[in-house]
SELUMGU-729867 format. One record per residue: residue in three letters; x, y, z of N, C-alpha, C in turn; residue number from 1. Coordinates in steps of 0.02 Angstrom, whole numbers. Atoms other than C-alpha are relative to their C-alpha. Example, Ala and Ser with C-alpha at 12.3 -4.5 7.8 and 13.67 -1.06 7.14 Angstrom:
BEGIN
  aa   n.xx   n.yy   n.zz  ca.xx  ca.yy  ca.zz   c.xx   c.yy   c.zz   i
 ALA     45    -59      0    615   -225    390     45     60      0   1
 SER    -42    -59     -3    684    -53    357    -39     55     37   2
# end
This chain:
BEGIN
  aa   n.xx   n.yy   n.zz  ca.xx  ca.yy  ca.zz   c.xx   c.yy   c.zz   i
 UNK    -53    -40    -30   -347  -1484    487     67    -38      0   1
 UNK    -51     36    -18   -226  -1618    516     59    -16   -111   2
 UNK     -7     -9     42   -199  -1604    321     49     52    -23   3
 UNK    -35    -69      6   -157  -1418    310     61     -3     62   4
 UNK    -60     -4    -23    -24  -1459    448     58    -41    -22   5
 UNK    -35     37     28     43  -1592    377     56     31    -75   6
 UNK     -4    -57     61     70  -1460    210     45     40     42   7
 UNK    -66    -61    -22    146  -1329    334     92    -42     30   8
 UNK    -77     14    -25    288  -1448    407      9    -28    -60   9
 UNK    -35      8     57    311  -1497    223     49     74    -24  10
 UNK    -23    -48     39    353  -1311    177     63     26     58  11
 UNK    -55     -5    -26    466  -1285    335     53    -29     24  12
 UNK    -53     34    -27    561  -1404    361     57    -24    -51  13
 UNK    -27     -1     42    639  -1438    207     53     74    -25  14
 UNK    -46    -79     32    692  -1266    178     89      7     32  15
 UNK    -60     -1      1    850  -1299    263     58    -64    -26  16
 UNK    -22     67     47    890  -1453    142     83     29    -38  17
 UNK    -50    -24     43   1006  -1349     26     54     45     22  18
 UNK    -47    -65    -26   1085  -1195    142     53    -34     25  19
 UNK    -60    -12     -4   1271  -1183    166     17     63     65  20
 UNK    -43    -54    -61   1333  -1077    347     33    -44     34  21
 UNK    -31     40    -38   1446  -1106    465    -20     22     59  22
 UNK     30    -39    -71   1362  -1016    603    -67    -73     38  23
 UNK     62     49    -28   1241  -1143    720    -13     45     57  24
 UNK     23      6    -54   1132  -1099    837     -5    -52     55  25
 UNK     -2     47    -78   1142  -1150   1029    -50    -49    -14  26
 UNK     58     59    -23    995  -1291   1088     34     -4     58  27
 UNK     15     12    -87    939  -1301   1266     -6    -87     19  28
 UNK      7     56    -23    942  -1476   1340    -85      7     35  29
 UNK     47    -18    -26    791  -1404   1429    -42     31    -49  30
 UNK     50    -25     64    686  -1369   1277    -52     28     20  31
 UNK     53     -7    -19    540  -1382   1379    -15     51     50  32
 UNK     -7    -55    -78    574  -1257   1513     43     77    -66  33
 UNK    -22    -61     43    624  -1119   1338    -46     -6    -35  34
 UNK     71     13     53    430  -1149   1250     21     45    -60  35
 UNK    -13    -42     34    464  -1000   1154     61      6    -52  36
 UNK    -71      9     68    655  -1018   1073    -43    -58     -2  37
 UNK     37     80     37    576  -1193   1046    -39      5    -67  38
 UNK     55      4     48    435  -1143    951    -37     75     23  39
 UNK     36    -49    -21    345   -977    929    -72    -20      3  40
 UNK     64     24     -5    172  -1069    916    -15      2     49  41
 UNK     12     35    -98    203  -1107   1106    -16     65     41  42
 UNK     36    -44    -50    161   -941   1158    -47     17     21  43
 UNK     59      4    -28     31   -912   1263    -25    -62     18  44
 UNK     16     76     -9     -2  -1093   1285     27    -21     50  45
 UNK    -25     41    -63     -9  -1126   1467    -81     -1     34  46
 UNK     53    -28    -50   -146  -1110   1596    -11     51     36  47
 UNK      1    -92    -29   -100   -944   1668    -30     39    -27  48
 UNK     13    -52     44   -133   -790   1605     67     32      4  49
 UNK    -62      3     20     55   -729   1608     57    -54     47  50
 UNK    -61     55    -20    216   -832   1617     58     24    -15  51
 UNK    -66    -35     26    393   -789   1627     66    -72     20  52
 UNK    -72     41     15    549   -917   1588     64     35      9  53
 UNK    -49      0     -1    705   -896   1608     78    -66     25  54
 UNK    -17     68     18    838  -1042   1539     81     47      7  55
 UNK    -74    -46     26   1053  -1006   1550     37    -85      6  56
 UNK    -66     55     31   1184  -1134   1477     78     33     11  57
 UNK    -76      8    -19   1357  -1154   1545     30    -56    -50  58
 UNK    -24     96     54   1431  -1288   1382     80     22     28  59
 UNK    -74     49     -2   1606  -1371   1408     38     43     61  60
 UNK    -38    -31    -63   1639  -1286   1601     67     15    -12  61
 UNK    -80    -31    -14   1841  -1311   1598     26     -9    -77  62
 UNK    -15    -41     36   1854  -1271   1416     44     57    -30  63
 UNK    -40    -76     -2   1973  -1117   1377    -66     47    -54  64
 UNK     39    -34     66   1840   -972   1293    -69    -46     24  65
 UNK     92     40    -24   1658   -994   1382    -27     11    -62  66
 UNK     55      5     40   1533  -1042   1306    -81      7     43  67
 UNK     57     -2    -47   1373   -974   1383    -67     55    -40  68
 UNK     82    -30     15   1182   -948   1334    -53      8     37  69
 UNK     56    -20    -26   1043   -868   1406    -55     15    -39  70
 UNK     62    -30     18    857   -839   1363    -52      8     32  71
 UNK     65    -26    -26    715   -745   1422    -49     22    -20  72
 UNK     64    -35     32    540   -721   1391    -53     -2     35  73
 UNK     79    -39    -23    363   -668   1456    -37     -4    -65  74
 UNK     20      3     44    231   -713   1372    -95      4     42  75
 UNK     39     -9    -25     42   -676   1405    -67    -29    -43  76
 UNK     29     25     20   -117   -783   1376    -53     37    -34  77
 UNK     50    -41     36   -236   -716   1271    -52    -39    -29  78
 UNK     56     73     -6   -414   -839   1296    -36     -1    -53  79
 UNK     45     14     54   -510   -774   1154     21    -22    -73  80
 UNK    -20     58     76   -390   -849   1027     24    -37      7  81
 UNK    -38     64    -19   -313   -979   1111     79     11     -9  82
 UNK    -84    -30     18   -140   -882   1084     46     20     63  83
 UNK    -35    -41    -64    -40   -771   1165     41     54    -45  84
 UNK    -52    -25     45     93   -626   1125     57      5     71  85
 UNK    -67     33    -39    282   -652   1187     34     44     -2  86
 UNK    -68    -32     18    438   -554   1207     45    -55     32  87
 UNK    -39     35    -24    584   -662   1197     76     60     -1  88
 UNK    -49     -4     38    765   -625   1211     62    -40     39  89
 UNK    -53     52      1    929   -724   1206     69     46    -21  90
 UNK    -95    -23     -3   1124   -700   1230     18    -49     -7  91
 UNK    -64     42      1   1269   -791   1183     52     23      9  92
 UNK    -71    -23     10   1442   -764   1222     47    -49    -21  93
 UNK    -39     59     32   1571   -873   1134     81     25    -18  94
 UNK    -43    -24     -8   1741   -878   1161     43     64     16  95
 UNK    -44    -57    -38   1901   -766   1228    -20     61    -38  96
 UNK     -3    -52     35   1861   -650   1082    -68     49     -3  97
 UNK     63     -4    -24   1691   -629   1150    -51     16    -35  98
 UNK     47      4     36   1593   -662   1023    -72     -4     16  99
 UNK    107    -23    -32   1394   -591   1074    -20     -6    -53 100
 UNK     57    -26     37   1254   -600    997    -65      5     39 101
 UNK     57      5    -19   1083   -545   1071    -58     54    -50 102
 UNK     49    -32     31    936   -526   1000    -89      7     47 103
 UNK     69    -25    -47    762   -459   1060    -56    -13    -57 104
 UNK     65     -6     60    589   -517    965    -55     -2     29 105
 UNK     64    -20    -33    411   -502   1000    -31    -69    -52 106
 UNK     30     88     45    307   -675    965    -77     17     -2 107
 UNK     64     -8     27    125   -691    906    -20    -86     -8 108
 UNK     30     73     35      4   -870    917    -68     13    -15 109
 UNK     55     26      1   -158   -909    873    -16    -67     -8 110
 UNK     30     67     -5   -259  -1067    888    -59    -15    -36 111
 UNK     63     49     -8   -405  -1161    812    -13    -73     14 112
 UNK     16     43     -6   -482  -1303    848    -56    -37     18 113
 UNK     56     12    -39   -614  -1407    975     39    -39     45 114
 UNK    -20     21    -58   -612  -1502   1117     36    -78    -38 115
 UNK    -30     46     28   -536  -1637    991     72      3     -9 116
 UNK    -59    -11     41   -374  -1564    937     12     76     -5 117
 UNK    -15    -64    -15   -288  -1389    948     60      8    -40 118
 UNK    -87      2     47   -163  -1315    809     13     66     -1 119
 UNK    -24    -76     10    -79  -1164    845     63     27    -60 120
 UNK    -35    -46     31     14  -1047    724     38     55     27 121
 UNK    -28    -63    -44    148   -932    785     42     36    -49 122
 UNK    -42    -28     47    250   -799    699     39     38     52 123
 UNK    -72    -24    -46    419   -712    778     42     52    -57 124
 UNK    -19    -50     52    504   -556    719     47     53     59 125
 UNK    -65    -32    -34    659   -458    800     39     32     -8 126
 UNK    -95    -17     12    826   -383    810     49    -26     31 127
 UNK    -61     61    -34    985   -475    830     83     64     -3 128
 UNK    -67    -62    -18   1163   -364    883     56    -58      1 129
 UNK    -44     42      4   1312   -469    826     67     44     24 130
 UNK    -60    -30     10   1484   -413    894     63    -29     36 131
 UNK    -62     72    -17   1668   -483    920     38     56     33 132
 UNK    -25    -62    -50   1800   -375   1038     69    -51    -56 133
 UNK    -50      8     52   1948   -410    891     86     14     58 134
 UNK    -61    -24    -34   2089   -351   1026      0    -88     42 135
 UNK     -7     34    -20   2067   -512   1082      4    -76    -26 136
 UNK     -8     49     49   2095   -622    941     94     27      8 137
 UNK    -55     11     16   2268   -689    914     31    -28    -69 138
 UNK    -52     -7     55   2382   -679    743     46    -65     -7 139
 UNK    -20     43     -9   2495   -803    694     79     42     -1 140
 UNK    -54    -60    -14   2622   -649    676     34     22     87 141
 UNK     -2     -8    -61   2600   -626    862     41    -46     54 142
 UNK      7     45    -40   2654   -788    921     99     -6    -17 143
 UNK    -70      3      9   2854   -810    943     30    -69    -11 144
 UNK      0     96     21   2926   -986    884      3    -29     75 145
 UNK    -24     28    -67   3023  -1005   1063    -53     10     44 146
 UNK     22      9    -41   2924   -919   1177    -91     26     -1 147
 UNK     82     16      5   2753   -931   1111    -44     71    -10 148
 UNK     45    -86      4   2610   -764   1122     37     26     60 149
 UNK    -37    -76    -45   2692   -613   1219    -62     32    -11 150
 UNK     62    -59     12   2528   -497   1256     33     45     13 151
 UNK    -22    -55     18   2561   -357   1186      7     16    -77 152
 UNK    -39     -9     88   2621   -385   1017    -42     21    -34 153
 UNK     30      4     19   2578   -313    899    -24    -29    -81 154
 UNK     22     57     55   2504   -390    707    -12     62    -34 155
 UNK    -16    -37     59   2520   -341    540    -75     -6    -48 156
 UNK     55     23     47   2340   -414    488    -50     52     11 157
 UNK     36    -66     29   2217   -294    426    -66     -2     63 158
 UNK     67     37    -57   2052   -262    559    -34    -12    -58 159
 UNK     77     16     25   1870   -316    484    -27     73     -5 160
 UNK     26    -80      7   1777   -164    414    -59     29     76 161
 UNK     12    -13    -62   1686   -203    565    -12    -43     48 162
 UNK      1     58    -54   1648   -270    743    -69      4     35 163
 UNK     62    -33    -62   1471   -218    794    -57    -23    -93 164
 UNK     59     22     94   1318   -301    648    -53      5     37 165
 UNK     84     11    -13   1123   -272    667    -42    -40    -32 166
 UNK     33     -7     44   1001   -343    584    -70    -26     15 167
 UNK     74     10      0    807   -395    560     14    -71      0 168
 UNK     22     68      8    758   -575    589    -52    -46     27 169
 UNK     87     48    -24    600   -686    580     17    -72      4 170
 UNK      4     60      9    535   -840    614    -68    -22    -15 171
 UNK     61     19     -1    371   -935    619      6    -84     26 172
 UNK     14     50    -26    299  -1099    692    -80    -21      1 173
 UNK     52     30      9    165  -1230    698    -17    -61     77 174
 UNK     16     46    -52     96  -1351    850    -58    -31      2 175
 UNK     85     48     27    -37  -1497    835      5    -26     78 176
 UNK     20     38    -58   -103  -1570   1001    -93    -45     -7 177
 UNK     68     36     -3   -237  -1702    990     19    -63     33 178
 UNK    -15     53    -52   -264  -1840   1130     77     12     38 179
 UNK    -72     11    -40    -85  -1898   1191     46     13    -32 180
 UNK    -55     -4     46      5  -1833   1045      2     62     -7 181
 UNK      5    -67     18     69  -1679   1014     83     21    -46 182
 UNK    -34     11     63    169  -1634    872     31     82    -30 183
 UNK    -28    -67      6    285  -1462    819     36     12    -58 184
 UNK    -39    -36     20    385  -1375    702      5     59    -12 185
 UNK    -36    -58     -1    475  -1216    690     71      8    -71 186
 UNK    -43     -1     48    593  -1137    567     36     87     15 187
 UNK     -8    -75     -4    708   -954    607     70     -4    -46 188
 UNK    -53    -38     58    798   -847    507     -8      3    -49 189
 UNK     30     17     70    676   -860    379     40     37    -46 190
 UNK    -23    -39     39    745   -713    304     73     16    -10 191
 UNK    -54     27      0    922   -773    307     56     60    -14 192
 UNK    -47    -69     -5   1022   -610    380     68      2      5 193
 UNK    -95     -4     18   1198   -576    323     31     31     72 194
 UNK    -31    -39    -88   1306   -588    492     73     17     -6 195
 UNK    -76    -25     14   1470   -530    392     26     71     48 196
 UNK    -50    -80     -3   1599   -399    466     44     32    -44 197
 UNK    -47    -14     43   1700   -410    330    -15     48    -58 198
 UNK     33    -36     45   1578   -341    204    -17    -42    -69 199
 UNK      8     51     42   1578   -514    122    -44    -36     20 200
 UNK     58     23    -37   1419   -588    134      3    -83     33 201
 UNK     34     67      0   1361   -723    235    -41    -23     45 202
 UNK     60     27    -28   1205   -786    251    -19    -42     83 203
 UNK    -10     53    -47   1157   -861    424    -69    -62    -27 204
 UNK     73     59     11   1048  -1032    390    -40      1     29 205
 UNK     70      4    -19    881  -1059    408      9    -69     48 206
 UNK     29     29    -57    855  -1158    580    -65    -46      1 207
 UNK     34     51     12    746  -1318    566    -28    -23     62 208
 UNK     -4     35    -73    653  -1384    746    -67    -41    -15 209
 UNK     45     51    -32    544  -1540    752     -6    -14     41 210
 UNK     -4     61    -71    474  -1601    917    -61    -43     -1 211
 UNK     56     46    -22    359  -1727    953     16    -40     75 212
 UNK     -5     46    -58    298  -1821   1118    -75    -11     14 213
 UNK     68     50     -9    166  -1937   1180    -25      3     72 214
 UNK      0      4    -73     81  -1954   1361    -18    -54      8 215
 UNK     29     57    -34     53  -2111   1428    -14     -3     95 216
 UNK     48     29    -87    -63  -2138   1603     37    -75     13 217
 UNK    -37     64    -44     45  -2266   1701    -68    -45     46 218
 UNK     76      2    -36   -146  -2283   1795    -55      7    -32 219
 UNK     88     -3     33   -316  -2301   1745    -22      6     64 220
 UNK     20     11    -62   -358  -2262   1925    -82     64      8 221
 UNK     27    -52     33   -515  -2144   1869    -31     42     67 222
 UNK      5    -15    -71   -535  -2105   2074     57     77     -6 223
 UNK    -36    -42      5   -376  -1996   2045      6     33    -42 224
 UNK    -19    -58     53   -353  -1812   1975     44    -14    -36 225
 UNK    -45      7     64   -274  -1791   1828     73     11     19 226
 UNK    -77    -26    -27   -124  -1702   1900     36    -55     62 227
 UNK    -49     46    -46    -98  -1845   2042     26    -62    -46 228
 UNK    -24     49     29    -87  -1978   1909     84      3    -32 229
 UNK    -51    -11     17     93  -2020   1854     -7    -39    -71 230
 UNK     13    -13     55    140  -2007   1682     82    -43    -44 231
 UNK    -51     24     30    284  -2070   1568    -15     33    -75 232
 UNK    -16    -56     73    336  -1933   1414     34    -24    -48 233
 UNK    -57      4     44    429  -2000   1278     12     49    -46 234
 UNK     21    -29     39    475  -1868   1174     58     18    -42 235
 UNK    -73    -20     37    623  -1810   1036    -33     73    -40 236
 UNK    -20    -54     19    679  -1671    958     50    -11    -62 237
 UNK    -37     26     57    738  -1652    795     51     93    -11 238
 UNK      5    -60     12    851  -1484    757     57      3    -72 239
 UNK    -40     11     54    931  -1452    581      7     75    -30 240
 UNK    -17    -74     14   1033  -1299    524     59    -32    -47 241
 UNK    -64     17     47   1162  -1311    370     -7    -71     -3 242
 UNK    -22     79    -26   1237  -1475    367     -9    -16     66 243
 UNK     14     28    -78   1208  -1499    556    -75    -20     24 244
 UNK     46     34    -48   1094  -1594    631      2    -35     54 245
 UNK    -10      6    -49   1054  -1643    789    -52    -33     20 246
 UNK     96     40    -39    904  -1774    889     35    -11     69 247
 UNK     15      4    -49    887  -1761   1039    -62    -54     36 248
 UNK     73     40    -23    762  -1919   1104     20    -35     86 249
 UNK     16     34    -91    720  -1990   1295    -76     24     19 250
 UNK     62     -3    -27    566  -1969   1416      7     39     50 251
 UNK      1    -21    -68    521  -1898   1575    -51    -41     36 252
 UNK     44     31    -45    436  -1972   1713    -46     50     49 253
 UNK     26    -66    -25    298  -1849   1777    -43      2     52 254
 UNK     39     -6    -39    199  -1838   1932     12     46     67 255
 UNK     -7    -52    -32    124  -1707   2058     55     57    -46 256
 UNK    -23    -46      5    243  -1585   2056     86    -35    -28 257
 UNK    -72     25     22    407  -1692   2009     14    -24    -69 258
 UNK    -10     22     57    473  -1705   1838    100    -39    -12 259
 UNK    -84     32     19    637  -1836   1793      0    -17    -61 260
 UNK    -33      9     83    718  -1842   1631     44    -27     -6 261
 UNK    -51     22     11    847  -1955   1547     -2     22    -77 262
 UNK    -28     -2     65    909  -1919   1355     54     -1    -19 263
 UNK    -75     10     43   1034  -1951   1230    -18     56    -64 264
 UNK      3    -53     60   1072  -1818   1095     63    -33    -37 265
 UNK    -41     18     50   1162  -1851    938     35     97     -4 266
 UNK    -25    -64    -12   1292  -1704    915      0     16    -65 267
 UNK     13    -16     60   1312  -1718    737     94     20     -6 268
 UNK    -87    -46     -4   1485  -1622    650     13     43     27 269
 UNK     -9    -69    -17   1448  -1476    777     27    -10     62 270
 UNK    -31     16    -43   1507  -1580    921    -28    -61     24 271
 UNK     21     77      0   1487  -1746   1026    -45    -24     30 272
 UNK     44     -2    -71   1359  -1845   1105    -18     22     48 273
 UNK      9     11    -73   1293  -1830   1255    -47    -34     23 274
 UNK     54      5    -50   1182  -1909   1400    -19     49     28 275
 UNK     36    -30    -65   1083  -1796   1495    -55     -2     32 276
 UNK     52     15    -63    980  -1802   1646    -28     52     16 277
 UNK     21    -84    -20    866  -1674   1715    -67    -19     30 278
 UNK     32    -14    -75    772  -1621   1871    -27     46     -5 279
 UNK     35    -57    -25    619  -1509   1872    -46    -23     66 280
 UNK     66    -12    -56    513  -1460   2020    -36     59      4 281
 UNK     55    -69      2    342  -1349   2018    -23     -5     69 282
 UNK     -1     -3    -87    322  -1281   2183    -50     66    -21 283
 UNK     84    -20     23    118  -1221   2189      7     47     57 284
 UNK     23    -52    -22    108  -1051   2260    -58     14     31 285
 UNK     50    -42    -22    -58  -1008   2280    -26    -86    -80 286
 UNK     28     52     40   -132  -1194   2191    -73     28    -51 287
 UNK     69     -6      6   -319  -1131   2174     -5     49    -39 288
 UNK    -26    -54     38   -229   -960   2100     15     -9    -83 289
 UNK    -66     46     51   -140  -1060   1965     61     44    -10 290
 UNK    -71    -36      7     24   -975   2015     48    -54     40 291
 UNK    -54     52    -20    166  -1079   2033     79     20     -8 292
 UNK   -100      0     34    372  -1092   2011     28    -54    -28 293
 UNK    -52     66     14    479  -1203   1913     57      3    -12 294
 UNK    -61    -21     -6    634  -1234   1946     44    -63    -40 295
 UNK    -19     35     32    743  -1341   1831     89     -1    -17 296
 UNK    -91     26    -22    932  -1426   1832    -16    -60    -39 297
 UNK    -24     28     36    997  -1525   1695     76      2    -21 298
 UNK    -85     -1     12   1185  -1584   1657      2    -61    -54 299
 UNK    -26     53     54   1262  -1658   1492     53    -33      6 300
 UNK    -66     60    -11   1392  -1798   1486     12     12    -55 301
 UNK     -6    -13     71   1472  -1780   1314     14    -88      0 302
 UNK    -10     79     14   1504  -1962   1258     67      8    -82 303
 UNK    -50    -10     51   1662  -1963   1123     36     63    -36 304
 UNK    -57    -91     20   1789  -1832   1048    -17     49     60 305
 UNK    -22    -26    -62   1766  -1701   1189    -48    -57     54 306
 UNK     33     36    -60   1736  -1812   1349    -12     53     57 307
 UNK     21    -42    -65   1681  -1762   1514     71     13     33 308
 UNK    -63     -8    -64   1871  -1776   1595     27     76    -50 309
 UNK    -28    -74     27   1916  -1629   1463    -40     57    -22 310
 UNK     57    -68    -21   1756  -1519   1475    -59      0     61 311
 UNK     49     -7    -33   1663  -1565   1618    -42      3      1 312
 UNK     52      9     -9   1503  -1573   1539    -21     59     -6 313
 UNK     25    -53     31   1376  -1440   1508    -57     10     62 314
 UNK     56      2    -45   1259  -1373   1649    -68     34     -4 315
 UNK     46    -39      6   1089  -1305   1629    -62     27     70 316
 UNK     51    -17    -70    975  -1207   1777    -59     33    -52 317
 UNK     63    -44      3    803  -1141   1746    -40     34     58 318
 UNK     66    -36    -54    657  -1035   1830    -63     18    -51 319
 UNK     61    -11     32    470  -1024   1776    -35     38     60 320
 UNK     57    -41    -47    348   -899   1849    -84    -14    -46 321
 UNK     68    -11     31    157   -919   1807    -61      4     24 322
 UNK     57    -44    -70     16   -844   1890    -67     19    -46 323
 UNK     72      4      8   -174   -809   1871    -21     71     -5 324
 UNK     31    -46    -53   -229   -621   1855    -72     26     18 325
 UNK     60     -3    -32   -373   -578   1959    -49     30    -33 326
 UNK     27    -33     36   -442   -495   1831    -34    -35    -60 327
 UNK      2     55     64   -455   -634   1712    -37    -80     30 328
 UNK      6     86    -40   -515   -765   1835    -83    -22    -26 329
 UNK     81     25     40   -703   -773   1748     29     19    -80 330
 UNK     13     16     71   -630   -775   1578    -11    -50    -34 331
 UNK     33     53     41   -693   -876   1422     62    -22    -30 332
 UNK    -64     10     51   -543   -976   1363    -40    -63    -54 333
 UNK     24     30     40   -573  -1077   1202     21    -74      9 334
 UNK    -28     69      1   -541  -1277   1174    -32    -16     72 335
 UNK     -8     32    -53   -583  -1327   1349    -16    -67      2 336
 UNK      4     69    -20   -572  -1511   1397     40    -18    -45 337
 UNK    -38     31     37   -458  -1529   1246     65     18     23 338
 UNK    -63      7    -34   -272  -1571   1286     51     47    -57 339
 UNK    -51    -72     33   -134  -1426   1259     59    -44     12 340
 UNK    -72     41     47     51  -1456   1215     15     27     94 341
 UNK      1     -2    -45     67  -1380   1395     15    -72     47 342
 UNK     35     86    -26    -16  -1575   1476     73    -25    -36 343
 UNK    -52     45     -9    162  -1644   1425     64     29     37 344
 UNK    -62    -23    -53    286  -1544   1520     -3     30     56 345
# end
């Protein structure tokens, strides 16, 4: 098995070696608290039987022209294949001219394996709604030498044939977990959908995501549950679209119910460094249920070209719901005793 995965992150990850866009997709600092934009493999892959996320990005606060992302998804376990099926969906708004895009997709995993090793397969498939509010773009016609833009004016430049784009778009994904290692990639936009208004094409790139991370037992204390032992995550993130790339690497420190994070991300030509830090807490509902909450707070430092004194940094909040239902509480789930990609975050 470890063969045939090795083969699949040969065939996706490369594929964005050669593409040309200028369009990038967001990335969550909180990767781990968005399983799903992460990786469609990751659905269904918890201990619940459903789970619902929800991740939102505030980038460069005092900025002129927000920049703000959200994503949401529900996703529901499904024991007799070790899967699950997902609905995600995600917003962006970007800049004064309010550049949206949201799209809505429905995810799909399956699993084989044993209590040795677990490799899920996921596939992702959607609609994405691109559109720009053009009354709010500024001309260079518009702008007066002395006393600068006057709103109102008006411009001699032609509109875009249009301001409102649909279109179809997939993805797919892969996830290896054996022992303390667990190992990912992902690839969207397989089908590389033209996000022109103009009526001149252009392609958006195919989306590249490696993650990997390790668990290390700080304890050999074999007296204590698994969940009281504390843990140390190292884990990175690789994400590559067009020319841009981006790694994201650091750890977390994990026990009970408290998770701390430190990382450094490389920004690449799409923007600059950063440090960021980040604070989850799972607060156990109904323990014996397996229904819980997680609640999650992370903030970026940018480190060079934009600093923190001229954007303030980037803030991220989360919420996780995941619960047991009563209906499902004598089901047969597959793999048991073997370690899920879950056991690192």
């Amino acid at each position: 098995m470890m063969r045939i995965f090795c083969r699949l992150l040969l065939i996706i990850i490369p594929l964005t070696i050669s593409l040309n866009a200028e369009a990038q997709d967001h990335m969550y600092s909180q990767f781990f608290n968005s399983p799903i934009y992460l990786n469609p493999a990751l659905t269904g892959q918890f201990q619940g039987d459903l789970r619902m996320n929800l991740i939102y990005r505030n980038q460069y606060t005092s900025v002129p022209g927000s920049l703000n992302y959200l994503s949401g998804s529900i996703d529901y376990n499904v024991p007799q294949f070790g899967g699950g099926l997902g609905l995600l969906f995600t917003r962006s708004a970007e800049g004064t001219a309010y550049l949206n895009k949201n799209n809505l997709a429905g995810t799909y995993s399956y699993s084989v394996g044993s209590e040795e090793y677990v490799l899920s397969f996921g596939l992702q498939a959607g609609i994405t709604n691109r559109s720009v509010d053009y009354g709010k773009l500024v001309f260079s016609d518009q702008i007066d030498p002395r006393l600068g833009y006057i709103p109102g004016t008006g411009t001699a430049a032609d509109p875009p044939l249009f301001n409102n784009k649909f279109y179809f778009d997939a993805g797919a994904g892969v996830n290896f977990t054996t022992g303390n290692f667990n190992l990912g990639a992902a690839a969207q936009h397989l089908n590389r959908p033209d996000e022109s208004f103009t009526g001149v094409p252009a392609k958006l790139a195919i989306r590249a995501t490696m993650h990997a991370s390790y668990r290390l037992n700080l304890t050999w204390d074999d007296n204590l549950d698994d969940e009281d032992k504390p843990y140390v995550i190292p884990s990175v993130v690789v994400y590559r679209q067009s020319q841009t790339q981006a790694i994201s690497a650091g750890l977390q420190y994990k026990r009970r119910s408290i998770n701390v994070g430190a990382w450094y991300r490389t920004g690449g030509p799409a923007g600059p460094n950063a440090f960021v830090i980040s604070l989850i807490f799972d607060l156990f509902i109904n323990k014996e249920g397996g229904e819980k909450m997680r609640f999650g707070l992370s903030h970026d430092v940018p480190k060079g070209g934009l600093n923190y004194t001229n954007t303030s940094g980037t803030t991220e909040g989360s919420v996780g719901y995941e619960t047991t239902l009563p209906s499902r509480v004598n089901a047969e789930h597959k793999f048991i005793g073997a370690r899920r990609c879950y056991d690192f975050y």
